[in-house]
C-alpha positions as CSV (number, residue, x, y, z in Angstrom):
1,X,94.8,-87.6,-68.5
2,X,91.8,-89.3,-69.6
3,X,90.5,-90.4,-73.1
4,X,87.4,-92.2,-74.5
5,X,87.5,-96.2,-74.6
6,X,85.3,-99.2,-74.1
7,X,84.9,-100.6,-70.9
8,X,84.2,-104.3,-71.0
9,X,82.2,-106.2,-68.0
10,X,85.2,-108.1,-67.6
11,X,87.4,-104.9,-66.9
12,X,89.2,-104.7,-69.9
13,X,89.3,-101.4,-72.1
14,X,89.5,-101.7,-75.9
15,X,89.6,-99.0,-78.4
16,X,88.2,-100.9,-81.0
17,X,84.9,-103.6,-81.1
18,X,85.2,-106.1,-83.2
19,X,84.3,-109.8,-83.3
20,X,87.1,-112.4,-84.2
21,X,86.1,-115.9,-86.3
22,X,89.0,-118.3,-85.1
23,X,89.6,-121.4,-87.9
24,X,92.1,-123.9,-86.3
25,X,93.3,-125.0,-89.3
26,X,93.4,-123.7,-92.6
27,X,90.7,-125.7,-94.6
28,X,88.3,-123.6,-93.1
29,X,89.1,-120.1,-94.7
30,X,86.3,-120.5,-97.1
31,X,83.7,-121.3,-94.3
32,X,85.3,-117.9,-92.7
33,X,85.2,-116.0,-95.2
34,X,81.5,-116.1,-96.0
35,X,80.1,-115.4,-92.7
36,X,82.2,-112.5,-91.8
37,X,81.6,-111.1,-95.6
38,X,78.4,-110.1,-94.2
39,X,79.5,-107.7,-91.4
40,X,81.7,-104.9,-91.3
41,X,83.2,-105.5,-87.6
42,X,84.1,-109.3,-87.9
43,X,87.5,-110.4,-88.4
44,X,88.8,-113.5,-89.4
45,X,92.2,-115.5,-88.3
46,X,92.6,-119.1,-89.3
47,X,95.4,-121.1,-88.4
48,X,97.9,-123.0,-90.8
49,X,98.9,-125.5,-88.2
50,X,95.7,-127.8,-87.6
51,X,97.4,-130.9,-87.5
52,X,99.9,-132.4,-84.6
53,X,102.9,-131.3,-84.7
54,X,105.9,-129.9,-82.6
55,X,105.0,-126.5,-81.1
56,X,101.3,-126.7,-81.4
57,X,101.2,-125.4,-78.0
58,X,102.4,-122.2,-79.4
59,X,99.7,-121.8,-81.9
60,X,96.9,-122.3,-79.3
61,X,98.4,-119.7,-76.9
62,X,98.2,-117.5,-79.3
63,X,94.8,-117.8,-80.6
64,X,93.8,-117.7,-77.1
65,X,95.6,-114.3,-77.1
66,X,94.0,-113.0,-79.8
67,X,90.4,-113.9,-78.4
68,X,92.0,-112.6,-75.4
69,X,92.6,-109.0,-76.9
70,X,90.7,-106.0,-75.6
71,X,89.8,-104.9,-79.2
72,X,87.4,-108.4,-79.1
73,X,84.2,-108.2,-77.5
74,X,82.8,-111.8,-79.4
75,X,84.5,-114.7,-80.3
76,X,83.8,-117.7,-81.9
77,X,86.2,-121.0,-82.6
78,X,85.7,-122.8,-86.1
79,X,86.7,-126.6,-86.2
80,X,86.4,-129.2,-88.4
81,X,86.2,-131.7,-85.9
82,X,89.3,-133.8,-86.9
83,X,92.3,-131.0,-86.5
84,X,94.9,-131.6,-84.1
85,X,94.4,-128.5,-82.3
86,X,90.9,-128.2,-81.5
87,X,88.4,-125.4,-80.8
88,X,88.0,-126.6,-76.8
89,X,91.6,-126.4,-76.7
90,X,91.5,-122.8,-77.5
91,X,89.0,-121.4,-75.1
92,X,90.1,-123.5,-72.0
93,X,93.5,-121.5,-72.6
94,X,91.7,-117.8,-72.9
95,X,91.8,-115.6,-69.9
96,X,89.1,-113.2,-70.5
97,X,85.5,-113.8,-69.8
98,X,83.3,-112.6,-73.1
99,X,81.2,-114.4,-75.3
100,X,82.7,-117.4,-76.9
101,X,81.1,-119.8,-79.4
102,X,82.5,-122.9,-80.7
103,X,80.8,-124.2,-83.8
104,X,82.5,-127.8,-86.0
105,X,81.7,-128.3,-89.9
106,X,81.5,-132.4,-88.8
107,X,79.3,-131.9,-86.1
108,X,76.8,-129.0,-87.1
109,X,76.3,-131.1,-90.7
110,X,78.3,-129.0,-93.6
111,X,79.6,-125.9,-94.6
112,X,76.5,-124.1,-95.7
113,X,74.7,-124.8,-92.0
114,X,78.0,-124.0,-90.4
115,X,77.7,-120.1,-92.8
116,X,74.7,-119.7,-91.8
117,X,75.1,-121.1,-87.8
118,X,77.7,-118.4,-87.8
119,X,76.1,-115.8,-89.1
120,X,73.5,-116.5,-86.5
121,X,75.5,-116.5,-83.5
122,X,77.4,-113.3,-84.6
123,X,73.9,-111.7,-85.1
124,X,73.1,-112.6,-81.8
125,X,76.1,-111.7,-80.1
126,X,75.4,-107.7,-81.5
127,X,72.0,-107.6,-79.9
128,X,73.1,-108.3,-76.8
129,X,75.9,-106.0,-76.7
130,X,75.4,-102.3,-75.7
131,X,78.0,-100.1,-76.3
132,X,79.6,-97.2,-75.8
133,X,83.0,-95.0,-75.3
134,X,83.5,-93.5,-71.4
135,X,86.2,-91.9,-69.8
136,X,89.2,-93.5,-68.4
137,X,92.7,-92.8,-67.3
138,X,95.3,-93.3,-70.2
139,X,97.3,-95.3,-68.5
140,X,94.8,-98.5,-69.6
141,X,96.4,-97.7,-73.0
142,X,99.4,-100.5,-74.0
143,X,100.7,-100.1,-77.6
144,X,103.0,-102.6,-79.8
145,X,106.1,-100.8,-81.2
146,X,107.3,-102.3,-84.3
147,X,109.7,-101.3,-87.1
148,X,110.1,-102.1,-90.6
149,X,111.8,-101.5,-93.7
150,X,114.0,-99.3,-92.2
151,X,117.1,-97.0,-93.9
152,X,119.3,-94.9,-92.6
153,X,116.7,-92.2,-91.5
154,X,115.2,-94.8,-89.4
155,X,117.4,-94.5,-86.1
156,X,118.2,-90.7,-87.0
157,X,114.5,-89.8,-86.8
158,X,111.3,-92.2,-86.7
159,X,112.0,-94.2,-84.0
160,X,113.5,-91.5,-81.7
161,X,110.6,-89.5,-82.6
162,X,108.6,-92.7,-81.9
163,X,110.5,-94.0,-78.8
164,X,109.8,-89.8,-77.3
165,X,106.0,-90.9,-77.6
166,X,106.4,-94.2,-76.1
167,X,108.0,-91.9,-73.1
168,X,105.0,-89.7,-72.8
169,X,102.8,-92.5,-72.6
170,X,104.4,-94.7,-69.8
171,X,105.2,-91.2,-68.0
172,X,101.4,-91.2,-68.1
173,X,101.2,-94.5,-66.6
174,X,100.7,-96.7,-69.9
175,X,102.1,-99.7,-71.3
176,X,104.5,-100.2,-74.3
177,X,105.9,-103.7,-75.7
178,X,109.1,-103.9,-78.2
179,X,110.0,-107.0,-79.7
180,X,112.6,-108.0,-82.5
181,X,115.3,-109.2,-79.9
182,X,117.2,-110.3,-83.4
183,X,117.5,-106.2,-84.1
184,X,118.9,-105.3,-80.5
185,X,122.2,-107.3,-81.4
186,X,124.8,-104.8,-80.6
187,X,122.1,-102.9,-78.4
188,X,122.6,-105.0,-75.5
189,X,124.2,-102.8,-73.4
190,X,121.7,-100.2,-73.7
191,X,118.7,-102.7,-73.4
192,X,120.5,-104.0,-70.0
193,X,121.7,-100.5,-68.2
194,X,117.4,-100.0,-68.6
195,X,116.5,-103.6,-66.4
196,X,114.7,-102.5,-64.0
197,X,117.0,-104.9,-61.8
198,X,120.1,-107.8,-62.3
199,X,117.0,-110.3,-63.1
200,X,115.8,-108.5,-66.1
201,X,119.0,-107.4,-67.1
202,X,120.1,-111.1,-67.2
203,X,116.6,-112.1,-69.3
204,X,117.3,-109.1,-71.8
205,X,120.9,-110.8,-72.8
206,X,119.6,-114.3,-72.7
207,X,117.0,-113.4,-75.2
208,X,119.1,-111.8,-77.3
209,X,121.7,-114.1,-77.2
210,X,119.1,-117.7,-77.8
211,X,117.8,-115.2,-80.8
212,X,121.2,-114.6,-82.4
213,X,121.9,-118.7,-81.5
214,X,118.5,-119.6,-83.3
215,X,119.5,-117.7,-86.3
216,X,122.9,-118.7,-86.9
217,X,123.0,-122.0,-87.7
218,X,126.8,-123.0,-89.2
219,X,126.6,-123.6,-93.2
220,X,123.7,-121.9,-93.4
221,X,123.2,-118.5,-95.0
222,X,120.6,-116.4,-93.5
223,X,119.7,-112.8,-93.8
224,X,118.9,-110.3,-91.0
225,X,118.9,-107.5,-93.5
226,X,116.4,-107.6,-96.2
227,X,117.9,-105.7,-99.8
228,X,115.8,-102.6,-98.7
229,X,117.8,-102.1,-95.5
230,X,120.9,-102.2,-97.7
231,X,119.7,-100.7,-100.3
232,X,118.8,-97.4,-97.8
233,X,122.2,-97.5,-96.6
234,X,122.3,-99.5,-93.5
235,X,125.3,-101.8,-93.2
236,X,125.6,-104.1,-90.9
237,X,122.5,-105.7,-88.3
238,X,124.4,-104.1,-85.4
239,X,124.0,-100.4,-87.1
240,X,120.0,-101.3,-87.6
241,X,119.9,-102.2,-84.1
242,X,121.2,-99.3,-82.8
243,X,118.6,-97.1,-84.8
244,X,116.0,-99.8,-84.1
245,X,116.2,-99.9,-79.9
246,X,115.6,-96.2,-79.8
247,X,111.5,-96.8,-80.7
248,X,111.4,-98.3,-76.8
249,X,112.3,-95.0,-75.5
250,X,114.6,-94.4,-72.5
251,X,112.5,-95.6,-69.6
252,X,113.0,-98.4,-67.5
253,X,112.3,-102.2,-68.6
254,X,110.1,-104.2,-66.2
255,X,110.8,-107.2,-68.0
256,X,111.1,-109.5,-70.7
257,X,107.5,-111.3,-71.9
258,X,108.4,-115.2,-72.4
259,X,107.3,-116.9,-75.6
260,X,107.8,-120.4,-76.3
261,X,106.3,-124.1,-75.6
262,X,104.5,-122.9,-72.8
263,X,103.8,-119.6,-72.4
264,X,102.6,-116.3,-74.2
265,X,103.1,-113.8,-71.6
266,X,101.1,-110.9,-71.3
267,X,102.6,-107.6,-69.3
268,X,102.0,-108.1,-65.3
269,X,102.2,-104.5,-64.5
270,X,102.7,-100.6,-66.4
271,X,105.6,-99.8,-68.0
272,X,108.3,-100.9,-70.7
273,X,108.6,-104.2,-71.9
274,X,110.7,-106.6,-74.3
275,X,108.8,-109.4,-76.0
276,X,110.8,-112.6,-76.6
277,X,109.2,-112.0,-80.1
278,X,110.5,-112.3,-84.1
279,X,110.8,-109.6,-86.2
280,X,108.9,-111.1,-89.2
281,X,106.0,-108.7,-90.2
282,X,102.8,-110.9,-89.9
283,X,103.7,-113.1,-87.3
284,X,105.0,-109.9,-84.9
285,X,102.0,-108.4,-84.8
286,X,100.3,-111.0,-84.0
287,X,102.4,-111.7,-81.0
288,X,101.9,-108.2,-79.6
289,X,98.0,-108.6,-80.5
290,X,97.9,-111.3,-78.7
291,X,99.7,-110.0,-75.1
292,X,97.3,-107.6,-75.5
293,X,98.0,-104.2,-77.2
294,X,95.3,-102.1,-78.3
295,X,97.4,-100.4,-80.8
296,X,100.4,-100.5,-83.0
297,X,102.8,-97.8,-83.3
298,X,104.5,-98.9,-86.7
299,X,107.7,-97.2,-87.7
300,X,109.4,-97.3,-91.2
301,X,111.9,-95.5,-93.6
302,X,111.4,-96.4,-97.1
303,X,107.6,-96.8,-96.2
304,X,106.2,-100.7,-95.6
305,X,103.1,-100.3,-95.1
306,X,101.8,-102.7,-92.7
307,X,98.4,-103.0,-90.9
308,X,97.2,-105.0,-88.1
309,X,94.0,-106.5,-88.1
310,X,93.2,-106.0,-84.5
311,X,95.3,-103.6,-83.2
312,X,94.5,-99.9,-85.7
313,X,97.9,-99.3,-86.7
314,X,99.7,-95.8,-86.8
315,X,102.6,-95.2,-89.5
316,X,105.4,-92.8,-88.3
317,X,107.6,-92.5,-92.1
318,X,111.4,-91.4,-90.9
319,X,111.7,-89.4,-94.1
320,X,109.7,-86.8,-95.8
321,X,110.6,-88.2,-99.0
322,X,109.1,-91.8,-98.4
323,X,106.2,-89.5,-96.6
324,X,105.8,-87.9,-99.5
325,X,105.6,-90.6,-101.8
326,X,103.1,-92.5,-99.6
327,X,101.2,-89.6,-98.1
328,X,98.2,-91.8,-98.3
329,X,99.3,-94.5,-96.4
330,X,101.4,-92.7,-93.6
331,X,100.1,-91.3,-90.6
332,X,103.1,-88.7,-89.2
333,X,105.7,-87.4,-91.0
334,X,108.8,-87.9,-88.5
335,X,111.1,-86.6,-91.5
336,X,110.0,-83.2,-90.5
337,X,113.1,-83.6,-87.7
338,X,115.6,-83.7,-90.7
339,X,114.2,-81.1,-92.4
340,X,114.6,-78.5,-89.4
341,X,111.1,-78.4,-89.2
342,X,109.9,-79.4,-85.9
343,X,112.4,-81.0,-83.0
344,X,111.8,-84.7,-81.9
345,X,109.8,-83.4,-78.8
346,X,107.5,-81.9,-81.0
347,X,107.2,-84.6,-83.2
348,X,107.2,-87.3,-80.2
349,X,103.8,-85.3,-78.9
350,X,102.4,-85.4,-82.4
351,X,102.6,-89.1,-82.1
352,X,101.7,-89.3,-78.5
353,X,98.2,-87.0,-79.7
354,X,97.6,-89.6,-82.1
355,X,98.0,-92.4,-80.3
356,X,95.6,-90.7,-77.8
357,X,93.0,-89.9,-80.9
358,X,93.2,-93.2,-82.4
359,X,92.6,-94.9,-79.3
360,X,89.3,-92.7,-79.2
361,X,88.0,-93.7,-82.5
362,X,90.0,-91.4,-85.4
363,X,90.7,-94.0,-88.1
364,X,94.4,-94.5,-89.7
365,X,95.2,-94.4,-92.9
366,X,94.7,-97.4,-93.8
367,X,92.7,-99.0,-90.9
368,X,90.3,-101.2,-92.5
369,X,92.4,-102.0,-96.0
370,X,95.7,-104.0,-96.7
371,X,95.9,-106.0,-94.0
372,X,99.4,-107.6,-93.2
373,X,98.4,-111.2,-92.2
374,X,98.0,-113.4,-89.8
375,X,100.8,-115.7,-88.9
376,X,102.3,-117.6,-85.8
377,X,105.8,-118.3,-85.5
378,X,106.9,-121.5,-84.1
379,X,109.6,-122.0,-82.2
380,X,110.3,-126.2,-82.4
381,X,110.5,-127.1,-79.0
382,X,113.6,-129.7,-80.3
383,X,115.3,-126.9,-81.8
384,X,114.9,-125.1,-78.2
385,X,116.0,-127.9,-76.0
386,X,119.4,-128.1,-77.6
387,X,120.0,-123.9,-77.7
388,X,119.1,-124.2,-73.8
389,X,121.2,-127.0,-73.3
390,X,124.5,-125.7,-75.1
């Protein structure tokens, strides 16, 4: 099966073409802002953790990700030119060969000639480009599967319905990554019974397990379950995660991408993976953005409405009431399911289609509008010694 995407000289295929402003630290938002308000296909991440501090590692590796990401054909790295993390820092750590600019307020003399030397440089970077869609096999296609604001109707209908697609796809050869290891907590045993072999399997509980660890601190009381979970009638994490697991599909795990200190791992071959991710909105996405998927395949039962900025982000609402309500936001209607309407196969090819139409162009809902954010969660390295130690 073959579909319409960009083929990059460096052998990656992206579905969209946009060109990412990096800011290493977050007094340059301003200086961002202004010379990407002057172009439609320019997008703009800057980074709250500029100074030194524990983890910084972590924030680098993911900016190189994003640059990284096979939506970016043009990138270039803002500094200051005091920051802790700086703008070399980030490109030495990129993997991809494209066009990357580094530009620093200190050096280039101000923020109006920095505006303007940006503005320049992404001018440039668009004539030299040529570009066009061609045919390739769909199994260069890897999506993010996330899930949010879930209710009962989550696990009943949108992520199976989702989890059918994700099938279809790797069937086909593709690539999906789940993440949210704090949502597969009673799981387990259905994560592991998938490892593609006793390795994996082992990786799949020890993630869950440092998650659970990380977020159970004694004396401490902290939520899994935000009031809307509740509030839709789930009850207890282990009843979310049951519903929650089933947007990975049923077919085998090849492995568990690492994140920490160190590493941001990126998918070494096709299939199903589990990313040692977070389930926070913002700074999931930009975790799976940043390992490499094209798209987001966001499910939800009272209706978030989250959007990634580089990966075009497709809304499956678990019930036809939330649909409803949002139509204008939502992308497929997975509450069709428990209507009678349609069956999950049908529904799981409706999403499959669109994945397959998105990737070629066909705009979401709300591609372009209400972005989500852009945030990197740090796991403190001290924090991480002790959980590995005990």
């Amino acid at each position: 099966m073959k579909f319409k995407g960009y083929i990059r000289e460096n052998g990656q295929v992206g579905v969209r073409n946009y060109y990412l402003l990096i800011g290493v630290c977050d007094a340059l938002d301003g200086i961002l802002d202004n010379i990407s308000k002057e172009f439609k296909d320019v997008l703009t991440v800057t980074s709250e953790h500029g100074c030194p501090a524990a983890g910084n590692e972590q924030v680098i590796n993911n900016l190189a990700g994003l640059a990284d990401n096979p939506n970016i054909i043009g990138v270039i790295i803002v500094g200051l030119g005091c920051e802790g993390v700086k703008p070399e820092m980030v490109k030495k750590e990129m993997t991809v060969k494209k066009p990357v600019k580094i530009i620093k307020v200190t050096e280039i003399g101000g923020t109006i000639k920095t505006i303007k030397k940006g503005r320049e440089i992404i001018s440039n970077m668009k004539k030299k480009q040529k570009i066009k869609r061609e045919l390739i096999d769909v199994n260069r296609i890897t999506i993010g599967v996330k899930c949010g604001g879930s209710d009962t109707t989550s696990g009943i209908s949108g992520n199976i319905c989702a989890g059918n697609a994700v099938d279809r796809l790797v069937d086909k050869g593709g690539t999906a990554i789940f993440t949210e290891p704090i949502e597969c907590i009673g799981g387990e045993e259905n994560l592991i019974e998938r490892a593609i072999n006793k390795k994996v399997a082992k990786d799949i509980k020890n993630t869950i397990l440092a998650e659970q660890k990380r977020w159970s601190i004694p004396n401490v009381d902290i939520e899994f379950m935000c009031f809307g979970n509740v509030n839709g009638g789930l009850s207890t994490i282990e009843e979310k995660s049951l519903g929650a697991i089933h947007k990975s599909g049923t077919k085998p795990i090849q492995g568990v991408l690492k994140y920490n200190n160190n590493i941001l791992e990126k998918p070494s071959k096709k299939g199903v993976y589990l990313q040692d991710g977070t389930m926070l909105f913002s700074h999931c996405i930009t975790h799976l953005a940043a390992a490499g998927c094209q798209i987001l395949l966001f499910t939800t039962g009272i209706g978030a409405t989250v959007e990634s900025q580089i990966m075009p982000t497709i809304r499956v609402c678990s019930n036809s009431k939330a649909y409803n309500n949002l139509k204008d936001d939502m992308d497929v209607n997975a509450g069709k399911f428990i209507d009678g309407e349609n069956s999950v196969e049908e529904i799981g090819e409706e999403i499959f289609n669109k994945i397959i139409s998105v990737a070629e162009g066909e705009k979401t809902k709300l591609e372009g509008i209400g972005y989500s954010g852009f945030s990197i969660y740090k796991k403190d390295p001290r924090l991480e010694y002790y959980l590995n130690k005990y």
